[in-house]
N, C-alpha and C positions, 0 to 999 in steps of 0.2 A: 602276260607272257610277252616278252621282248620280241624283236621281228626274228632273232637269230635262233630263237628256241621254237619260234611258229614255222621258219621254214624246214627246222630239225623233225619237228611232228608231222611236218604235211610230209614229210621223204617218207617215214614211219610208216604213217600210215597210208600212203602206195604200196612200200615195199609186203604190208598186210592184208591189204585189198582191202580194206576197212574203208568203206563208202562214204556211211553212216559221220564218222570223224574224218572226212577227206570233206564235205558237205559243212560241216561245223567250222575245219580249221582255217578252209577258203572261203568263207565268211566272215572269220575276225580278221585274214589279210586285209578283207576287202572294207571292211570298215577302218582298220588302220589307216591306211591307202586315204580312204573317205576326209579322216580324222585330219589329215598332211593335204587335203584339199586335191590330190592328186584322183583326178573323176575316173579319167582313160583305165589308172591299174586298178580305182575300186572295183571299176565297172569289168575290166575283166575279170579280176578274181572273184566276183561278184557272180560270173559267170560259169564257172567253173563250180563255184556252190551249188550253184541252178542244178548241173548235171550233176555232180554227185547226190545231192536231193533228193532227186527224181528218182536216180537208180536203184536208191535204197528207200525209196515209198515215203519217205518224209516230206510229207505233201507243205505242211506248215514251214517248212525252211525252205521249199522249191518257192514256195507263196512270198516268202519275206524277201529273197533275192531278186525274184520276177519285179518284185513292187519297186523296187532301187533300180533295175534296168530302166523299167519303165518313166519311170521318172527324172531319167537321165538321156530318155530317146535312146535309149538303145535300141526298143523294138518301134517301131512303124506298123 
């Protein structure tokens, strides 16, 4: 998926409250982001996966964002 159909999906699935795929979609920005060497927007959007993750109990995607913070200092 292109950046412009990933940010079409993340509006989507706000506009659904769909957690679950709010968690997924801000996770592949964040590796794109990653992919372009740009840390700052992996690591937010990176971030943003974190909480969606979490709120929808997907503990293995809250784990896989955490571990990319962490490894970027994000956390202290």
């Amino acid at each position: 998926m292109d950046e412009a159909g990933l940010e079409a999906a993340i509006l989507a699935a706000h506009a659904a409250g769909d957690e679950a795929a709010l968690a997924r979609l801000y996770g592949a920005a964040g590796d794109i982001r990653l992919a372009a060497g740009d840390i700052d927007a992996a690591c937010f959007f990176h971030t943003q996966a974190h909480v969606f993750a979490l709120s929808a109990a997907d503990l293995a995607a809250a784990e896989a964002s955490h571990a990319l913070l962490k490894r970027y200092g994000r956390e202290e």
